[in-house]
Phi, psi and omega in degrees: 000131168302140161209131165217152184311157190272128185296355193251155167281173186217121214267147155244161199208142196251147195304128163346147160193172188289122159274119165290350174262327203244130182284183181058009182239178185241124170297146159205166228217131143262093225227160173238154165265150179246123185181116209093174185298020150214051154279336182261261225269020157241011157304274202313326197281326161284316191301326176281344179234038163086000174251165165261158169244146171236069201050272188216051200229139142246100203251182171218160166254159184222050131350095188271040173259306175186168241217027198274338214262055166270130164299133201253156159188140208254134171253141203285344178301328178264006175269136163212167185262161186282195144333284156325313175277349172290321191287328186265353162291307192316311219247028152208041155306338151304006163247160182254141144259131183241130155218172210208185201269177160291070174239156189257134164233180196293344181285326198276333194278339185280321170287325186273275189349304186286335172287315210280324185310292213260353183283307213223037180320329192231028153280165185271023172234000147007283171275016160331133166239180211297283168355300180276324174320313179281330158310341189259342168281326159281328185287074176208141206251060180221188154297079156289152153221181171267152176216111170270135137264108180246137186309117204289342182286311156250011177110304212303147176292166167228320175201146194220147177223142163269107209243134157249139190264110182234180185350296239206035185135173191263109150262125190275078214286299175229131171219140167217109263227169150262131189286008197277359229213064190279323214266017177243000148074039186332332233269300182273019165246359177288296188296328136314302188317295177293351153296301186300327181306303211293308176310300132019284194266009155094031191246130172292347184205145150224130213260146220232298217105224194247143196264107203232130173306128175087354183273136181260348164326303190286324182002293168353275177329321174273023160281003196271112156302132176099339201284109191274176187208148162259086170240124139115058190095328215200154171276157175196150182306139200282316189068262183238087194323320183333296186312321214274006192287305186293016186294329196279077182238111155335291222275000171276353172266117193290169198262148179292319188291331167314330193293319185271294207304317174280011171305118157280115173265161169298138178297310187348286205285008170086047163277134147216032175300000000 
């Protein structure tokens, strides 16, 4: 018997679980398969509407508690760094850039230990082995690449980001640095770095992940001059984190089949919304 993919993609929605940014509330996930000859344009095309990739998975969150989970992205016309992020390129002029196609190797899985041990001990990739690690770094069927930093002085990888390349920008998919190094501010020179490749390649945005109102994890992000959010459909200046506060609402979450109807597909795959 012949089996073939559904010419349409076909959406899900993952069982309720513990949010990891906000407490007392539960994530839930809408999701897609990423996969076949229009895998890239319909990466781009959900990316653009607020979903992510996860190896060969693309989600959003659908929360029926609240609407706190915006997708992020900094646009680069507007953007300039402030003082602080001036000061934190100086102080890691001392790194080299690598970028390499998507293979995981044991120098990159012994630093993402070492991010997770000491950052993100009780989070959920917390128990990652060697396996799953090279899977989330190798399973992906769009243009990815590795982006290594390494200290030009003693060698050491220092920080690595798994980037994906779409249409129209860089998505900064995972990225994790050494936690030994607080005061050169990895987190936020991993991300500036990646402004300049997008300038470079002549690309209009970097996509950040998700951005979440209340969270202090997230904070980071609304330091960003340029910095946009999807919400209500359309990308928009994220402005004064503050309005996003009533976002932690039951009643701000569209009904799931409303969610999916308003998905918008690549003409590629017969799309004519």
């Amino acid at each position: 018997m012949r089996h073939t993919l559904p010419l349409t993609p076909q959406f899900y929605v993952t069982a309720p679980q513990p949010c990891p940014y906000l407490e007392g509330r539960m994530e839930r996930k809408l999701f897609t398969a990423l996969q076949g000859e229009n895998a890239n344009a319909l990466n781009d095309a959900l990316s653009h509407q607020g979903f992510r990739r996860s190896q060969n998975v693309l989600y959003r969150p659908s929360c029926t508690d609240c609407t706190a989970c915006l997708s992020a992205r900094i646009d680069l016309s507007k953007f300039t760094p402030n003082k602080s992020q001036r000061r934190t390129m100086r102080r890691n002029q001392g790194l080299q850039r690598r970028a390499t196609s998507p293979w995981a190797t044991e120098e990159q899985y012994e630093l993402f230990r070492k991010y997770l041990d000491q950052r993100h001990a009780d989070g959920g990739m917390s128990d990652m082995d060697v396996f799953e690690f090279a899977a989330m770094i190798e399973e992906t069927p769009i243009r990815s690449r590795v982006v290594e930093y390494t200290d030009m002085q003693s060698r050491d990888l220092i920080g690595v980001s798994l980037t994906d390349v779409l249409e129209d920008g860089l998505s900064m998919v995972y990225s994790f640095y050494t936690p030994d190094l607080a005061q050169q501010s990895l987190g936020t020179y991993l991300i500036l770095d990646h402004i300049q490749i997008a300038r470079e390649a002549g690309l209009p945005y970097v996509y950040l992940g998700y951005w979440v109102s209340g969270s202090d994890k997230m904070h980071y992000k609304s330091r960003f001059s340029g910095l946009e959010v999807y919400t209500e459909g359309a990308w928009q200046p994220l402005g004064d984190p503050a309005r996003f506060e009533g976002a932690q609402h039951p009643l701000n979450t569209d009904p799931i089949a409303e969610q999916v109807a308003n998905i918008q597909l690549p003409d590629i795959l017969g799309n004519r919304k």
